[in-house]
Wavefront OBJ file of the C-alpha trace (Angstrom):
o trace
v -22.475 15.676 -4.569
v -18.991 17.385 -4.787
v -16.438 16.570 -1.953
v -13.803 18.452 -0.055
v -10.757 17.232 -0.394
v -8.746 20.615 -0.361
v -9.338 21.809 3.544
v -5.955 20.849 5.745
v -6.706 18.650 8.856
v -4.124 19.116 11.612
v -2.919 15.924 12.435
v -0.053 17.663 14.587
v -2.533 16.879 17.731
v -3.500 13.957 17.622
v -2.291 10.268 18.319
v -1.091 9.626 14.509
v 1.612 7.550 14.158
v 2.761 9.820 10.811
v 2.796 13.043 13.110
v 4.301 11.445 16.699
v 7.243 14.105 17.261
v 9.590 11.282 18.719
v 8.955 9.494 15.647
v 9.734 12.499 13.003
v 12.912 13.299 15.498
v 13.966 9.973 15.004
v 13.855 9.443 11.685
v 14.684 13.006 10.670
v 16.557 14.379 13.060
v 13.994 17.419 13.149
v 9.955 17.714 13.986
v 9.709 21.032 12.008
v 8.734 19.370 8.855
v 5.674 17.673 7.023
v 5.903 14.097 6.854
v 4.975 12.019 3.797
v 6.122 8.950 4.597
v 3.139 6.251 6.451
v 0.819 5.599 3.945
v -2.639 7.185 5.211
v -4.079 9.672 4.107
v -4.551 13.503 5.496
v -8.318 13.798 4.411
v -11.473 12.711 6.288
v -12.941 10.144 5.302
v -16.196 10.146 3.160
v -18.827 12.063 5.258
v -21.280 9.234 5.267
v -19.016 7.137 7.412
v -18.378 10.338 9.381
v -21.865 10.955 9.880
v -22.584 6.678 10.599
v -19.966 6.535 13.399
v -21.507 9.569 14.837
v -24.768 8.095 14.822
v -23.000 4.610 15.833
v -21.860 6.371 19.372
v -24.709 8.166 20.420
v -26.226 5.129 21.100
v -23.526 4.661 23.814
v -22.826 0.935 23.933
v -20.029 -0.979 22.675
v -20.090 -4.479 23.686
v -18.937 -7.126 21.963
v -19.754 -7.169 17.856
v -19.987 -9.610 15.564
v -20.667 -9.234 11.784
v -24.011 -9.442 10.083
v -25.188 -11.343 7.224
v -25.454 -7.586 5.591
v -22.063 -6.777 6.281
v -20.589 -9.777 4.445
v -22.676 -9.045 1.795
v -21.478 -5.834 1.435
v -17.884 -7.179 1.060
v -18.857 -9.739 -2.077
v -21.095 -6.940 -3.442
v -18.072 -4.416 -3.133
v -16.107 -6.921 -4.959
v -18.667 -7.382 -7.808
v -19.415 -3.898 -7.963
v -15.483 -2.036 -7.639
v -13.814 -5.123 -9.177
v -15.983 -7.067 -11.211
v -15.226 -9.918 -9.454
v -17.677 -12.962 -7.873
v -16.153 -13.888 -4.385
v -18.100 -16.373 -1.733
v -19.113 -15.091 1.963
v -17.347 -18.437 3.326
v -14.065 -17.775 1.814
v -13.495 -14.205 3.933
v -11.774 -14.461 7.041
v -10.709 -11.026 9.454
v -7.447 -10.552 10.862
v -5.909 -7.097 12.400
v -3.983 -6.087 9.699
v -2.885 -7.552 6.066
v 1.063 -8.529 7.351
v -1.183 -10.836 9.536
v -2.475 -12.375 7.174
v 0.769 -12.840 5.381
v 2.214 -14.208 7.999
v -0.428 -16.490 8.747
v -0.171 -17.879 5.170
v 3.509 -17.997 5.431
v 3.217 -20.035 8.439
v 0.661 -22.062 7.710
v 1.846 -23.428 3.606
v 5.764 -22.759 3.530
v 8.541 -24.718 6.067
v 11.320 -23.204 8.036
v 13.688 -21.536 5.346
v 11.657 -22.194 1.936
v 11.645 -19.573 -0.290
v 9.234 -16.910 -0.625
v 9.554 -14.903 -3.967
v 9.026 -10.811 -3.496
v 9.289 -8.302 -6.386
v 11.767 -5.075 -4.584
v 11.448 -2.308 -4.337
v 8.862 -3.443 -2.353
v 6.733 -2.484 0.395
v 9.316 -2.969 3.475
v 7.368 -5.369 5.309
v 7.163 -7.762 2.843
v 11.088 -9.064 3.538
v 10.395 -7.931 6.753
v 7.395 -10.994 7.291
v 9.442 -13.403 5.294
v 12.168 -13.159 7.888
v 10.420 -13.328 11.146
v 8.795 -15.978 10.377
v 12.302 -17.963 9.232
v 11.613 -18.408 5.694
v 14.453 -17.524 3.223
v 13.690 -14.392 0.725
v 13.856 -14.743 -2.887
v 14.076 -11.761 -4.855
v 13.019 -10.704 -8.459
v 13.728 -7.311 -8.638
v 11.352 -5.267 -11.329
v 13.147 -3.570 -13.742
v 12.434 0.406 -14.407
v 12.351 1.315 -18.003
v 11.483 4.607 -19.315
v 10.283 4.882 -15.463
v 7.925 2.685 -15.794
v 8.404 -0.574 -13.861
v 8.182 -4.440 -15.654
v 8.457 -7.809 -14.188
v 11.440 -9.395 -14.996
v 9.595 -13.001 -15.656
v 13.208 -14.516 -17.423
v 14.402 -14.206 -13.471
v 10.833 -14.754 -12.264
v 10.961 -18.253 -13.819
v 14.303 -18.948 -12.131
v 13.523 -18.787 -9.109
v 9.952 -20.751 -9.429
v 11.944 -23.340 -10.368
v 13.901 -23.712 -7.382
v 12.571 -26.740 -5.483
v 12.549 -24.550 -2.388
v 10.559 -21.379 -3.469
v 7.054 -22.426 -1.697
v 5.520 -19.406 -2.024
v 5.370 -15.997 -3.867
v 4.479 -12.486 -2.361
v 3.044 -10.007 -4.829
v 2.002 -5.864 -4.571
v -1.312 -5.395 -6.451
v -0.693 -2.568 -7.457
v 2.227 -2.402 -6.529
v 3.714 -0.121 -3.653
v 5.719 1.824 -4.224
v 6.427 1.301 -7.597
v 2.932 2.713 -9.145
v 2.108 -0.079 -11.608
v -1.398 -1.334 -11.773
v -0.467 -5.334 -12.989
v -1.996 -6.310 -16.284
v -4.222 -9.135 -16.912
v -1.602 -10.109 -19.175
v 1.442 -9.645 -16.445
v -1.203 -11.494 -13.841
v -1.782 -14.247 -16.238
v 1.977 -15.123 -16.457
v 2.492 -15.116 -12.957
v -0.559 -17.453 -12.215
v 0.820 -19.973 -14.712
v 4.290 -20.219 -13.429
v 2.724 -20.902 -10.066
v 0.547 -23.689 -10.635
v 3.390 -24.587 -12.590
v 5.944 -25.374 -10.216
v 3.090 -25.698 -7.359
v 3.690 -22.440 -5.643
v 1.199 -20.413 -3.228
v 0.212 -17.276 -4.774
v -0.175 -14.418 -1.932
v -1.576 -11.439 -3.112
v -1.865 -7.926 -0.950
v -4.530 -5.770 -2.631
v -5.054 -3.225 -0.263
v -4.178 -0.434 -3.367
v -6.789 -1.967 -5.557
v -8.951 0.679 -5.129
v -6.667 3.714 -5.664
v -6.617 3.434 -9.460
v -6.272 6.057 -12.015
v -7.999 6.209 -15.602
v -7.603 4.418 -18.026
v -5.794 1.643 -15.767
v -8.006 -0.914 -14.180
v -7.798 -3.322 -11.454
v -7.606 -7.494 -12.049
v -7.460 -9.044 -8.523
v -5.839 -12.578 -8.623
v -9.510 -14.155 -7.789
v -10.095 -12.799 -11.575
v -8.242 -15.684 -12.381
v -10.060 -18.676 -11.122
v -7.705 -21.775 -12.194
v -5.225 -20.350 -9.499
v -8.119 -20.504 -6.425
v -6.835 -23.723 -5.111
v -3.247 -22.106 -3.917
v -4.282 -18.555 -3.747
v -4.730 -16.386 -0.729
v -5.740 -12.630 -1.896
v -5.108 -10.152 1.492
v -7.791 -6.667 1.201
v -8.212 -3.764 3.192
v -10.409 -0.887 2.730
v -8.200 1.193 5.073
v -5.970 2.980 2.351
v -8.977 3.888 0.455
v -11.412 5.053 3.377
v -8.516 6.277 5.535
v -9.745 3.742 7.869
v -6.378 2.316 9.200
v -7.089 3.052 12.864
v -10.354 1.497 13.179
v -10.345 -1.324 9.962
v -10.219 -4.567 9.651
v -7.818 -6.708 6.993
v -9.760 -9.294 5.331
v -7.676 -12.361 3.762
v -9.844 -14.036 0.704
v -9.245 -17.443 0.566
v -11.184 -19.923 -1.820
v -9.865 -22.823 -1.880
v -11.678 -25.115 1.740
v -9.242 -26.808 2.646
v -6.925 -23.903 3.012
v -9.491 -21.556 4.719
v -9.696 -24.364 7.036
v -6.130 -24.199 8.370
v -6.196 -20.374 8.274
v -9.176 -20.351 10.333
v -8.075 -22.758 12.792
v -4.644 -20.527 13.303
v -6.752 -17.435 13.686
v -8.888 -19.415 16.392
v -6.154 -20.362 18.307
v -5.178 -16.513 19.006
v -8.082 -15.684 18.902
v -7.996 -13.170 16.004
v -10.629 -11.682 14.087
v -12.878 -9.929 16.489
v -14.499 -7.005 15.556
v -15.609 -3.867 17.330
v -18.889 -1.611 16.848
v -16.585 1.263 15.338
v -15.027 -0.942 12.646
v -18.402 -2.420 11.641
v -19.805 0.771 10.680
v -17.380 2.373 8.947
v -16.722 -0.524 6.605
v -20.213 -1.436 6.461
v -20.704 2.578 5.536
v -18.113 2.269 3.158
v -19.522 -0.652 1.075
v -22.631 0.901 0.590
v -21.919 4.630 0.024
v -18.420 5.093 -0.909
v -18.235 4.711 -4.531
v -18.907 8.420 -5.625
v -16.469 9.402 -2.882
v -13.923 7.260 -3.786
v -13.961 8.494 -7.715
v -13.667 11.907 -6.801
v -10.631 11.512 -4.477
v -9.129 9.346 -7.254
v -9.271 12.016 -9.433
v -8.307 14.693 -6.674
v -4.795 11.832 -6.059
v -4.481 11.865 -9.870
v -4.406 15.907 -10.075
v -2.142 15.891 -7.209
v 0.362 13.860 -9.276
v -0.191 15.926 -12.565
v 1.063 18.487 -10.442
v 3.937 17.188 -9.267
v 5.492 16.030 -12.479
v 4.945 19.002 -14.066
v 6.648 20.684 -11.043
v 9.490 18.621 -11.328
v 9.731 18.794 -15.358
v 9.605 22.658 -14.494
v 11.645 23.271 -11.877
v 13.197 19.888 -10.463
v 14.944 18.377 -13.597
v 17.201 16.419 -12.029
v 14.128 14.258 -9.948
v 12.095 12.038 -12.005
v 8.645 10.744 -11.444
v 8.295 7.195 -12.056
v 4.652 6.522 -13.846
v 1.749 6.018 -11.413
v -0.959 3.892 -12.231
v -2.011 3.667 -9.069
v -1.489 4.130 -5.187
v -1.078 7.310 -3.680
v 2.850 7.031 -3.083
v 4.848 8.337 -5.409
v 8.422 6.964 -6.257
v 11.008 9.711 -7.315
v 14.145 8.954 -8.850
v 16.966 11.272 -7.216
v 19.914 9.368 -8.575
v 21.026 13.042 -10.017
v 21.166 14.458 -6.598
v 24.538 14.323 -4.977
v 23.743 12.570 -1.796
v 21.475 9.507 -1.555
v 19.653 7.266 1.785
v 19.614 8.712 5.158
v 21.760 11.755 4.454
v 19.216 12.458 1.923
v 16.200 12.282 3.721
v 17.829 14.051 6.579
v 19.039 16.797 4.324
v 15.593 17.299 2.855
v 13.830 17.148 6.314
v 16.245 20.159 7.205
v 16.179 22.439 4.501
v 12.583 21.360 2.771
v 10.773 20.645 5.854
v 9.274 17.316 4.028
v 9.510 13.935 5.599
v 9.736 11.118 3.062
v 10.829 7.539 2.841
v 14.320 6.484 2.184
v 14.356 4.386 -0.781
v 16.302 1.333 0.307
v 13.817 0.697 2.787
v 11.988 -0.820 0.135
v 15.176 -3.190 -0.734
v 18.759 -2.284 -2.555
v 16.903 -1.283 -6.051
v 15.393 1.418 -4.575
v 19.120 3.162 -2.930
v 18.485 6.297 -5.205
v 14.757 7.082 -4.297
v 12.412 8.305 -2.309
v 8.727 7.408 -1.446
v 5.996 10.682 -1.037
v 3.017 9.952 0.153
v 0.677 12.763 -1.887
v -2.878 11.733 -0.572
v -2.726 15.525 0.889
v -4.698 18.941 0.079
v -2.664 20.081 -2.859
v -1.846 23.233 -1.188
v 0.474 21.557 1.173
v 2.015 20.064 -1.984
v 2.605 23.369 -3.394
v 4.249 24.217 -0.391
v 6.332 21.018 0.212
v 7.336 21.236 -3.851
v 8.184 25.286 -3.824
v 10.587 24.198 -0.766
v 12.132 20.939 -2.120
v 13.161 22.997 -5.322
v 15.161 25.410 -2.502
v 16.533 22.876 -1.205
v 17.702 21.100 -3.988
v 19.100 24.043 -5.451
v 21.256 24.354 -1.854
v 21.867 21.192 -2.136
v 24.232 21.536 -5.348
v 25.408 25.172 -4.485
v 26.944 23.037 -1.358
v 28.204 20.099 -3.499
v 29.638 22.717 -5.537
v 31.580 24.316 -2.849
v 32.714 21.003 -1.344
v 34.230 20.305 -4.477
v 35.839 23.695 -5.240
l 1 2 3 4 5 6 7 8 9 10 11 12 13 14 15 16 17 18 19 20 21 22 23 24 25 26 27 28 29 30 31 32 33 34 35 36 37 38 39 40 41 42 43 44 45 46 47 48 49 50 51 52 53 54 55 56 57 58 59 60 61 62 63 64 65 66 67 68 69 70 71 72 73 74 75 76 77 78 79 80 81 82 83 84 85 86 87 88 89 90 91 92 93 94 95 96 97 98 99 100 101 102 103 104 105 106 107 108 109 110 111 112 113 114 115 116 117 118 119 120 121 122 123 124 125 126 127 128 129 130 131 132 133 134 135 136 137 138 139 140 141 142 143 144 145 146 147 148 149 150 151 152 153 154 155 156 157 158 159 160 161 162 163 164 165 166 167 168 169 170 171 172 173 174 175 176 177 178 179 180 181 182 183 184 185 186 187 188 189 190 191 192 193 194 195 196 197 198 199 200 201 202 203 204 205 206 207 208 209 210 211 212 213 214 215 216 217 218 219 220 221 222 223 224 225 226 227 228 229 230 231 232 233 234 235 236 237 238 239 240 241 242 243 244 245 246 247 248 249 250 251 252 253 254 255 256 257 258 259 260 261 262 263 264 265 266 267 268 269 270 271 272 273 274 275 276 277 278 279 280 281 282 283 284 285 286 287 288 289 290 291 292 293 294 295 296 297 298 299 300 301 302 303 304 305 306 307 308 309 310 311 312 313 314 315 316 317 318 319 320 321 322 323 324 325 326 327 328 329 330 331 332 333 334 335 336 337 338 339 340 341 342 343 344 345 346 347 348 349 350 351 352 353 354 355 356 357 358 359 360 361 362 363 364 365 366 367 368 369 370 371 372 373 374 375 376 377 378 379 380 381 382 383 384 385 386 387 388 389 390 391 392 393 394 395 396 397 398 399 400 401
């Protein structure tokens, strides 16, 4: 079966948090734009779920849901099946969303200002987590060569050293930065925390947005590491599921799982509703042709868009995507950087994207697009960021006349 991935769904009006005017007014100073920025995706999901939560609701009630034996068999199949990778029904626990879970884990195996390693530019929340929950953040910024990023593991080391780094918090794949982690990369990581005796946390909720011929190693791939390893997965980037789906936090090791468990308990997380069942369930058993063909739609979309900018953008780079459907652009060649940027571009491109150093100080001179779009909207948001980028140095020019 061939899917559509090309028809534009107006998201204008609806409740979506990427669309909400006050939001894009905020932010942008403007509504009259296109945003790029959250990370889900403007495409319906796979019409099997469509057609299963149909089905789900015309039977009319929705009382309180608990998951089968089937549906937690679907997850460890998923895993075998996507990932080639063996996971255990009793190691999954639910919570609402995967900073949950991060959190949790935080709270639960780090003290009151130990360290907690990220990798910037980095998915915001990351820091964000570390913070709130009044741990100190370490940071070993990636290094971009040939705009392609590496992990500086000379620095990496470092800081596993320190006697207060408890914990490390990794992007796999990383967000925004593209790169699908090595086995290689993954190994080195894994040693240098059971090394120094550091909790490996690992968000993998871009595992399944790969392109050819990268491929996916989850940290469970690596099973001397299960006793301090907590891996955090989502199907909601893939399925476009974020408003119903549930974050699942893979935990192997008991005695952990325990504690995790007991802190979920206690707020009572991890309940489920009718809604979320089915789609996931729906997902895990039907998804996989789906799922290839939108990979390969993503990957077009970003064939597209470097040639675009090789053509008519020169002075924006593409970094290299491996994976994830958020692109990082280097616009360290523009004039103006950050909010003015953004701002600017909102204005005179009607596109809404991410200001870099949201993402920590590496990332000052870029911007994050989200591109999981019909490409004819990226024609449209390309043909007027060249415009405006082309104002934008006509007015530099003037300025400095």
């Amino acid at each position: 079966m061939n899917y559509n991935f090309d028809t534009p769904i107006d998201r204008f009006n609806s409740n979506a948090a990427k669309f909400k005017r006050e939001y894009l007014l905020e932010i942008f100073q403007t509504e009259d734009l296109y945003p790029f920025w959250i990370a889900d995706q403007d495409l319906q999901t796979s019409p099997e779920i469509i057609n299963a939560l149909v089905l789900r609701s015309q039977n009319g009630v929705f009382g309180y849901e608990c998951r089968s034996v089937d549906f937690m068999s679907g997850i460890v199949e998923w895993y075998r099946r996507r990932f080639n990778c063996v996971i255990q029904p009793s190691w999954i626990q639910f919570t609402p969303t995967i900073i949950t879970s991060v959190a949790m884990a935080i709270d639960l195996f780090t003290n009151d200002q130990n360290g907690v390693i990220i990798q910037p530019p980095v998915y915001q929340e990351f820091e964000s987590v570390i913070l709130k929950t009044n741990r100190t953040v370490f940071r070993n910024n990636l290094v971009l060569k040939d705009y392609h990023y590496e992990i500086d593991f000379d620095h990496l080391e470092v800081l596993c050293q320190n006697e207060n780094t408890k914990a490390l918090l990794i992007s796999n794949p990383h967000n925004p930065g593209g790169r699908v982690w090595t086995k290689v990369e993954l190994q080195k990581i894994v040693d240098l925390c059971i090394k120094n005796n550091i909790i490996l946390i690992s968000d993998e909720i871009h595992a399944d947005v790969v392109f050819k011929p990268y491929t996916f190693t989850s940290l469970l791939d690596f099973k001397e590491i299960h006793h301090q390893l907590i891996v955090c997965y989502s199907p909601s980037k893939i399925l476009n599921l974020a408003g119903i789906s549930d974050s699942i936090a893979i935990i192997p090791n008991p005695n952990l799982k325990t504690e995790f468990e007991r802190l979920k308990l206690r707020y009572n997380l991890g309940r489920s509703n009718a809604l979320t069942n089915t789609a996931i369930q729906t997902g895990f058993q039907t998804a996989d042709e789906w799922i290839d063909q939108l990979n390969n739609y993503i990957k077009s979309n970003i064939a597209y868009i470097d040639e675009y900018l090789h053509q008519n953008i020169p002075q924006v780079h593409l970094v290299r995507q491996e994976g994830t459907y958020l692109i990082w652009l280097d616009v360290s060649a523009l004039p103006i950087h950050g909010v003015e940027l953004i701002q600017f571009l909102a204005k005179h491109a009607k596109i809404g994207v991410n200001n870099g150093d949201r993402f920590g100080k590496s990332g000052a001179k870029f911007i994050r697009m989200n591109i999981a779009c019909p490409k004819s909207i990226l024609e449209e948001a390309m043909k007027n960021f060249k415009s405006a980028v082309e104002l934008l140095f006509v007015q530099n020019s003037e300025q400095n006349c």
